[in-house]
N, C-alpha and C positions, 0 to 999 in steps of 0.2 A: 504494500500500500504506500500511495507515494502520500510526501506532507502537507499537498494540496486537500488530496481526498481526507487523511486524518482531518485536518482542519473543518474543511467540511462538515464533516461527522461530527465533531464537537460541538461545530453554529448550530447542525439540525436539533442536537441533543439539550443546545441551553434553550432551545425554541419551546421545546418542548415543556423542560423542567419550569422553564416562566410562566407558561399556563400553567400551568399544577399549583406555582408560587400564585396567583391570580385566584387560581380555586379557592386556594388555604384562606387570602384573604377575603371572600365572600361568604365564607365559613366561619371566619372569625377565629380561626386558629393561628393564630401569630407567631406559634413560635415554628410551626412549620413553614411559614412564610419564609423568616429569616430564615432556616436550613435550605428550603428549595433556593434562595436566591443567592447564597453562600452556593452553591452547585454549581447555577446559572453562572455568574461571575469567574468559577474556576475552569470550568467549561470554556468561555466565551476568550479565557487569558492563555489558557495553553492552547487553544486553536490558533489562533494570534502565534503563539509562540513556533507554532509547529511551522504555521506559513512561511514568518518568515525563516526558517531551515535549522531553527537550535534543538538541539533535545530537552526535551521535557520530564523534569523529574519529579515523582511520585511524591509529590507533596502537595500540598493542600493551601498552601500561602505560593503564589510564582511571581506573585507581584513585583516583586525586587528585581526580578530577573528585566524587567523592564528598563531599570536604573542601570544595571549593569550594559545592557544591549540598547543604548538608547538612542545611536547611530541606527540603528536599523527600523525605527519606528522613528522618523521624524515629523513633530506635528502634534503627536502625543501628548496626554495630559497626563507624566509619566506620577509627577504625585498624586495626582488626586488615583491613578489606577492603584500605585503600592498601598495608599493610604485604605482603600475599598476594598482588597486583596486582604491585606491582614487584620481589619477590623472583622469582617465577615468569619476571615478562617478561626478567630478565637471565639468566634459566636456557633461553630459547627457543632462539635459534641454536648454542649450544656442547651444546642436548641434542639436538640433531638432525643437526648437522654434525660437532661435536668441536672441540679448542684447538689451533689451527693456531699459535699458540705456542708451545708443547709437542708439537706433532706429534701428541697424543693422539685416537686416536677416541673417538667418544662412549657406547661401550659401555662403553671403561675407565674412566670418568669418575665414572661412578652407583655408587650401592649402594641394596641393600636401604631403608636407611633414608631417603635420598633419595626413592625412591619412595614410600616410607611416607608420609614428611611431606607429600610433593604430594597423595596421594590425600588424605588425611586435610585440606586446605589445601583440595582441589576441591571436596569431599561438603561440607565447610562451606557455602562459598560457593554451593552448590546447594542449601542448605537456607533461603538469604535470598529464592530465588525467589517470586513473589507465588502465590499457590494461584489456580488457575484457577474 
C-alpha cells in the first residue's frame, strides 16, 4: 500500500469517527465525544503524516512531529495542531475508561463544553486535510 492510499484510508476513517463524534453529541454523551474526536484528530495527523512520506509511529500524540517536519507542511498552523494533538491525546483513556483516582466514571467527567471544544478542535483539524 503506497502512503497516498494509507493516507486516504485515515481521511475516510476520521470521516467516519466525526459522525459517530456528532452522534455522541446529540446523545449527550460527552465524554464519548471527546474520545471519538481524540481519534478523528489522530486519524486526520498521521494521514497528513503519511502523505507527506514520514513514518508514523504508534502513538497517540504525532502532533510534535509536525514541529519537527515543518518544512514539509508549509502554511500550517503547526501550534495550534501540536497544541490539539496532545491536549486531546491526555483526554483519550480517562474519556473512555474514567479517573480511577477518583473513582469517577467517564460520563461524570464531560460537559457540554468539553464536547464542544473537541468537536470544534476535530472539524478544525479536518479542514487541514489535502483536497482530493
Amino acid at each position: 500500500m503506497t502512503n497516498t492510499e494509507f493516507s486516504n484510508s485515515y481521511f475516510n476513517s476520521a470521516r467516519q469517527v466525526i459522525k459517530e463524534a456528532e452522534g455522541h453529541f446529540a446523545d449527550q454523551s460527552w465524554h464519548l465525544v471527546v474520545r471519538r474526536c481524540q481519534e478523528c484528530v489522530e486519524l486526520c495527523l498521521k494521514g497528513m503524516l503519511r502523505g507527506a512520506g514520514l513514518e508514523v509511529p504508534r502513538l497517540h500524540d504525532v502532533g510534535f512531529l509536525f514541529r519537527q517536519e515543518t518544512k514539509r507542511f508549509p502554511g500550517m498552523p503547526v501550534d495550534r495542531i501540536v497544541s490539539i494533538s496532545r491536549r486531546l491525546r491526555s483526554e483519550r483513556e480517562i474519556s473512555y475508561y474514567g479517573d480511577d483516582l477518583t473513582e469517577t466514571p467517564p460520563d461524570q467527567l464531560y460537559t457540554e463544553k468539553d464536547a464542544v471544544e473537541a468537536l470544534d478542535d476535530a472539524r478544525f483539524i479536518m479542514t487541514l486535510i489535502p483536497s482530493e
